[in-house]
C-alpha positions in Angstrom: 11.8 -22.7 7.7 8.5 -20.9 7.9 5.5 -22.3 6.8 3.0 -20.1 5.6 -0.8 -20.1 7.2 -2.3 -20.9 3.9 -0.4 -23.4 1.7 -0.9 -23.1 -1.8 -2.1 -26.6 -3.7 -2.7 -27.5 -6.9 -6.7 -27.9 -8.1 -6.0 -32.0 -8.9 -4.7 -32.0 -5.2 -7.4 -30.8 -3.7 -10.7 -32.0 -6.3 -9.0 -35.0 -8.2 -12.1 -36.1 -9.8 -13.5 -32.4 -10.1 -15.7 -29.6 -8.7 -19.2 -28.2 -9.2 -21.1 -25.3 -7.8 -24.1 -26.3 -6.4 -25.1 -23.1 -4.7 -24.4 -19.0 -5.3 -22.0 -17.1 -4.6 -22.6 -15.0 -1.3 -20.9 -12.5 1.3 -19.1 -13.8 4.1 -20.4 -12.4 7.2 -17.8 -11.1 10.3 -18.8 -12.3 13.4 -16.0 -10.9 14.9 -17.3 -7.4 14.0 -19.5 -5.3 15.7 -23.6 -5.2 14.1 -24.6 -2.6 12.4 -27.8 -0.4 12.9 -29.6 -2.4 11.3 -28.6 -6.0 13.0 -27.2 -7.0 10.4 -23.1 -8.2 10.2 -20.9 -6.8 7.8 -19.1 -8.7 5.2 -15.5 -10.0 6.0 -12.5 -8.9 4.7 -9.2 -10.7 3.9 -6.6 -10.0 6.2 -3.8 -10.8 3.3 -5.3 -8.8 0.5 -7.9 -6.1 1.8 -10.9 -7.6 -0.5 -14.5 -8.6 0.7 -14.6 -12.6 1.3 -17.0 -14.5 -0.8 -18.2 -18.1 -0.4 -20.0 -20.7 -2.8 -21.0 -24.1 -2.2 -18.8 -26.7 -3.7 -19.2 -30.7 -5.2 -16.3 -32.6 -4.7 -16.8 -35.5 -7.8 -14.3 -37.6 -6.1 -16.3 -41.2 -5.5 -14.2 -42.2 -2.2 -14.9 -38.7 -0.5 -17.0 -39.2 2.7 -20.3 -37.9 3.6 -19.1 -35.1 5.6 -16.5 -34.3 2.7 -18.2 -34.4 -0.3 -20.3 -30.9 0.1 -17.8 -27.8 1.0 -17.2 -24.6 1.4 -14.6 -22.5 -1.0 -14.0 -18.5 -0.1 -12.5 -16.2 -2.9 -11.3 -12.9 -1.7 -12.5 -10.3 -4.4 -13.6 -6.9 -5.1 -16.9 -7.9 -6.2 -18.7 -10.8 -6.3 -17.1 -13.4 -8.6 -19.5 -14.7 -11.8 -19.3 -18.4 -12.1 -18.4 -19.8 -15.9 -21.6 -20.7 -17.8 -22.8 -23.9 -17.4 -22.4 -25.9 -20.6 -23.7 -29.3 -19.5 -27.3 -30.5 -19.2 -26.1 -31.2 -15.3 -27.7 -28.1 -12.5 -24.0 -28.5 -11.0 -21.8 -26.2 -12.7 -17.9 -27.5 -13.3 -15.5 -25.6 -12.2 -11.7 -25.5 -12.1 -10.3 -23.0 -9.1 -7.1 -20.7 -9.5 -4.8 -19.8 -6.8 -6.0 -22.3 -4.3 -4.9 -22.6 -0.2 -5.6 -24.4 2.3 -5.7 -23.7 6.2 -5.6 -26.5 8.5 -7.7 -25.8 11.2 -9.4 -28.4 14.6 -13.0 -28.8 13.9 -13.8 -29.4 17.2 -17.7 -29.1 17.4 -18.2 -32.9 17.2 -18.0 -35.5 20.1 -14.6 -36.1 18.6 -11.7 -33.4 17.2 -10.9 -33.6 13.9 -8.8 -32.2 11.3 -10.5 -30.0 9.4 -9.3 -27.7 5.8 -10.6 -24.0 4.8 -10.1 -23.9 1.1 -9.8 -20.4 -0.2 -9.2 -19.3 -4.3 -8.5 -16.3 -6.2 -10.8 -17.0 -9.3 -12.9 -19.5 -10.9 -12.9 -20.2 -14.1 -14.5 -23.1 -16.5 -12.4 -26.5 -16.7 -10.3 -26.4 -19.4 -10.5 -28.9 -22.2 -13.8 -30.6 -20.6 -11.4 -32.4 -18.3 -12.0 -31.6 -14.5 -8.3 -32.9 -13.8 -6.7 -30.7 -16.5 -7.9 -27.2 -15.0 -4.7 -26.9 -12.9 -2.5 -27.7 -15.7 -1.1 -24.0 -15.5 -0.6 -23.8 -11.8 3.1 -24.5 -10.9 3.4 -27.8 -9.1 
């Protein structure tokens, strides 16, 4: 059996109680790649698909999330920089529902103790559907 790298999951798996941008959208920089005149890095590129890597700041709504787990990061590989949904609450956090998600398990390792940590990665955003945050995957194939 082979097990892909990044495993696809559905959006109620992975932001049960929904999701909201709290940040922008911005470029992933490589730090694997060499600097360019000007110091600076270039943007990464997704290995699978060719496209730059773009990340945005993420709410997870889910009340028994932990300190460390309630703020994260989610990368969309994309041509250009993705254009979150219009934000039709009175909130500053956007919702969000996330198509095409993955996760990677990776060690976080940078603490005084190991730990299992997930890079989440989509291929769009889009606005919840039915002003449901639990309803937004109801598309996805389980």
């Amino acid at each position: 059996m082979a097990v892909s790298r990044r495993m696809p999951v559905r959006m109620a798996d992975v932001f049960p109680d929904g999701a909201y941008l709290v940040g922008e959208f911005e470029p992933v920089r490589d730090f694997h790649a060499e600097r360019r005149a000007d110091g600076s890095r270039p943007q990464q590129v997704d290995k699978e698909t060719g496209l730059a890597v773009w990340q945005v700041p993420v709410l997870d709504a889910d009340p028994e999330a932990g300190r460390r787990d309630k703020t994260l990061t989610v990368k969309i590989a994309a041509e250009v920089q993705p254009v979150p949904p219009a934000n039709k609450t009175d909130s500053p956090f956007t919702p969000v529902s996330f198509n095409g998600l993955t996760v990677t398990p990776w060690i976080d390792d940078s603490g005084a103790r190991a730990r299992l940590a997930y890079s989440i990665r989509a291929t769009g955003v889009t606005s919840p559907s039915g002003g449901d945050m639990r309803s937004g995957d109801k598309k996805e194939a389980a």
